[in-house]
C-alpha positions as CSV (number, residue, x, y, z in Angstrom):
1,X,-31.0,27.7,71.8
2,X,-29.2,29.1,68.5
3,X,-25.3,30.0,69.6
4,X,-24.4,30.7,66.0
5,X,-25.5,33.3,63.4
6,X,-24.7,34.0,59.7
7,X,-22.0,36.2,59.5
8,X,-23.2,38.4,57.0
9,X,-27.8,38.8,57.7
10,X,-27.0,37.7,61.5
11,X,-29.3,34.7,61.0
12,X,-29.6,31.8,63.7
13,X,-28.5,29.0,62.6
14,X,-28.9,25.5,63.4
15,X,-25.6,24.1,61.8
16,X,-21.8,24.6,62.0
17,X,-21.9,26.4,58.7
18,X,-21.1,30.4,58.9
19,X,-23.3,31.6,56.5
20,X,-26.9,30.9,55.6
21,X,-28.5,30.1,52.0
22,X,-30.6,33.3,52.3
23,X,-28.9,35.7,52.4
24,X,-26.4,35.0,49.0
25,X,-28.9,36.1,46.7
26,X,-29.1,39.8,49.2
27,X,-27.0,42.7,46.8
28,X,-23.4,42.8,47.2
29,X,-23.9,46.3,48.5
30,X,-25.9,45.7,51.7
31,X,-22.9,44.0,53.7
32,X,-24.3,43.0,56.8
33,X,-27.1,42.9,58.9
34,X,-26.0,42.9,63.1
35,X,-28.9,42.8,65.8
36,X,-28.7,43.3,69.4
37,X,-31.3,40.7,70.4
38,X,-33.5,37.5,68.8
39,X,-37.3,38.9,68.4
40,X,-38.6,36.6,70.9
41,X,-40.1,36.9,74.7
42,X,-39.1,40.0,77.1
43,X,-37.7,42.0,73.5
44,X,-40.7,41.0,71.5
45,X,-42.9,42.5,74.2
46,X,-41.5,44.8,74.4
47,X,-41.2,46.4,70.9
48,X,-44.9,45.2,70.3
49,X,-45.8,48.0,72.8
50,X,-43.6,50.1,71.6
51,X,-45.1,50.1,67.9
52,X,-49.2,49.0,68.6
53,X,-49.2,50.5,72.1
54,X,-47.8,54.2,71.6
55,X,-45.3,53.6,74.5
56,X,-42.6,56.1,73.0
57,X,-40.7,56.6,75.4
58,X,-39.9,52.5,76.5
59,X,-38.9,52.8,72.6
60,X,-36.1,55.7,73.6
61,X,-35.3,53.4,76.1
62,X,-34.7,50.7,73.8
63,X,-32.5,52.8,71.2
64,X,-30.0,53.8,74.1
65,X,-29.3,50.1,74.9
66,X,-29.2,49.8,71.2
67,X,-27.2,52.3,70.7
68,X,-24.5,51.3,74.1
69,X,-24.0,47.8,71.8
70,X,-24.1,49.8,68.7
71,X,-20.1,50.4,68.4
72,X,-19.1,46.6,69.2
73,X,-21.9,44.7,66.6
74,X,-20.9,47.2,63.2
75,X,-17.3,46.0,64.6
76,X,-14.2,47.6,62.7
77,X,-17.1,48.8,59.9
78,X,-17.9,52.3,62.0
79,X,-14.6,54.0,60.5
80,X,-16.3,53.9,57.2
81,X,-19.9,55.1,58.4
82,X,-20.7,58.5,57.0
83,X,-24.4,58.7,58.3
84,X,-27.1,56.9,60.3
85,X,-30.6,56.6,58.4
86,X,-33.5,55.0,60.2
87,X,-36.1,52.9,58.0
88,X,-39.1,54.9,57.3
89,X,-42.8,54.5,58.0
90,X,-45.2,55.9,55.7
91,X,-47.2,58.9,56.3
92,X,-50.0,57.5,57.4
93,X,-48.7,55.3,59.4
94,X,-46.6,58.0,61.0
95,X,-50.1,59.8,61.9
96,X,-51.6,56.9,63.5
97,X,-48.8,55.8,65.7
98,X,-47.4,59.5,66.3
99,X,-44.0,58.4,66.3
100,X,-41.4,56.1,64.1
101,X,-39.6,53.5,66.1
102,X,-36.7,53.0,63.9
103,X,-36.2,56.5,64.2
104,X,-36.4,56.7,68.0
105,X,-33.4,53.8,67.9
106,X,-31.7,55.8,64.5
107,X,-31.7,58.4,66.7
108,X,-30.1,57.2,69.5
109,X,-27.1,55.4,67.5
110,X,-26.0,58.4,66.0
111,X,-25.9,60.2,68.4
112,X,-23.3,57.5,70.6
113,X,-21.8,56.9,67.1
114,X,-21.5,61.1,66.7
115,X,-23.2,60.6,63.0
116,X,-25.5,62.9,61.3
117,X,-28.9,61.4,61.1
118,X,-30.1,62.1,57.8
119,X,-33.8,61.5,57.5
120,X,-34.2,61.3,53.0
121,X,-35.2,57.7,53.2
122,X,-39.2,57.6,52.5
123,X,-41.9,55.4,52.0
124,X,-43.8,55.7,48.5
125,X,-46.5,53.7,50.0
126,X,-48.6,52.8,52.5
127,X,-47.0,48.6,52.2
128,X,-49.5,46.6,54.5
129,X,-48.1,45.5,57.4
130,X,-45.3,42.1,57.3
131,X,-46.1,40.6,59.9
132,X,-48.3,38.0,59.0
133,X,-47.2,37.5,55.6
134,X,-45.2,34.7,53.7
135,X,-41.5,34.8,52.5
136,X,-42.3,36.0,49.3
137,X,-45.4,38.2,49.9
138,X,-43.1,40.5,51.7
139,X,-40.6,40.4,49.6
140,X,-43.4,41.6,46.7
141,X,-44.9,43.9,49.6
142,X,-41.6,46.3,49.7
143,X,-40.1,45.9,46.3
144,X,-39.4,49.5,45.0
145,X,-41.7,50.9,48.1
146,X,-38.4,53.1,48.9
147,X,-36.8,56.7,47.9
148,X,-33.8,58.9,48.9
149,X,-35.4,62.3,48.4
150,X,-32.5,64.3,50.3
151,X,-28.7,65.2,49.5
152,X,-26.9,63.0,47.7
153,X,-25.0,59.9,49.2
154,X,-21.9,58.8,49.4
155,X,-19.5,56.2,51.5
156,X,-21.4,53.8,54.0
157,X,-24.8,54.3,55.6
158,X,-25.7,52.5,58.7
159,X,-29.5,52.0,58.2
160,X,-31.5,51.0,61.4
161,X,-35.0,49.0,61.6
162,X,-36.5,47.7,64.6
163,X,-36.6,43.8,63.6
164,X,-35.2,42.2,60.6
165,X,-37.0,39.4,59.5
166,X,-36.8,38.1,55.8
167,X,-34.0,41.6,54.9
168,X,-37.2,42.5,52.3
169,X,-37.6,45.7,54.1
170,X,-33.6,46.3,54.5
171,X,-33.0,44.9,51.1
172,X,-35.5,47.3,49.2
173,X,-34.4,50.3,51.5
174,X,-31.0,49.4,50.6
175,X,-31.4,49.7,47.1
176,X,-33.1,53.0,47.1
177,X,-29.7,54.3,49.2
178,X,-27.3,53.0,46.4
179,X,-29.2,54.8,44.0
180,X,-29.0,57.5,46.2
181,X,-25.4,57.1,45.9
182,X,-24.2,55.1,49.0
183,X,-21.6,53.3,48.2
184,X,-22.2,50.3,50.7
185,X,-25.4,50.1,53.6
186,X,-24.5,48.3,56.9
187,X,-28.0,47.0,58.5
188,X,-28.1,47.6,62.4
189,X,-31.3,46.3,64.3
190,X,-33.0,46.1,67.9
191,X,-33.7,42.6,67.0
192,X,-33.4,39.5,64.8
193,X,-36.0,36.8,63.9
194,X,-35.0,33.5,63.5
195,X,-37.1,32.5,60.7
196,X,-40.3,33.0,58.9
């Protein structure tokens, strides 16, 4: 059982040490990750039928209990929020499933947070999906597959995912916030994996 976790991508870890080795090469600008939960048994479940099983509304469920924990895991970090952003999926992936999950929990945190949810973060391309892919294949899979395309940014944005895994997907969505103009992203997901 992991007790510990990285203090800055909410890692497990095994060891008494109180960060991890990957995330110090992550950009200075994404500042933390936080996660409710470990992706594993009752969560894991549950989320896969959120996202392959079209069960929308146990994925509402799931962003209210993220967002009830929201306030406590971004810590003394919500003064400086200015929006909520939930990852994207791409348009075609958006058709097929009918719904984004990130954005059913995005939803729900800003609206316990009293955040505008601003919805300019979009997917250039149809990535395939990570979850039977290497370190570094998804890493290559989402580099630069992000864009802001609304107002620009400024102060910190609290982007949401379902499950953070490597941070490729946070990382790369990160990076097309900054440029947006965001000074600094905070990372807040449903769940955490402990390795890949």
């Amino acid at each position: 059982m992991f007790t510990r976790r990285c203090q800055r991508c909410d890692r497990p870890l095994t060891s008494d040490h109180s960060r991890c080795p990957d995330c110090s090469s992550w950009p200075p600008p994404l500042v933390q990750v936080r996660a409710l939960y470990l992706y594993e048994g009752p969560l894991r479940t549950a989320l896969h039928r959120v996202k392959y099983g079209g069960e929308r509304r146990r994925g509402e469920f799931l962003g209210e209990l993220l967002a009830s924990s929201a306030e406590v895991l971004v810590g003394n970090q919500c003064a400086a929020l200015r929006c909520v952003v939930p990852i994207p999926l791409h348009h075609t992936r958006l058709r097929e499933r009918g719904f984004n999950q990130s954005s059913l929990l995005a939803a729900a945190v800003a609206r316990k947070l009293a955040l505008p949810l601003e919805d300019g973060l979009v997917r250039l391309r149809a990535t395939a999906t990570q979850v039977s892919q290497d370190r570094a294949a998804r890493w290559e899979n989402v580099a630069g597959a992000f864009a802001w395309v609304g107002q620009p940014l400024e102060g910190t944005v609290l982007l949401v995912d379902d499950v953070v895994t490597t941070g490729a997907t946070v990382i790369a969505a990160s990076e097309a916030l900054i440029t947006a103009g965001a000074r600094a992203v905070i990372v807040l997901a449903l769940a955490r994996a402990a390795a890949v």
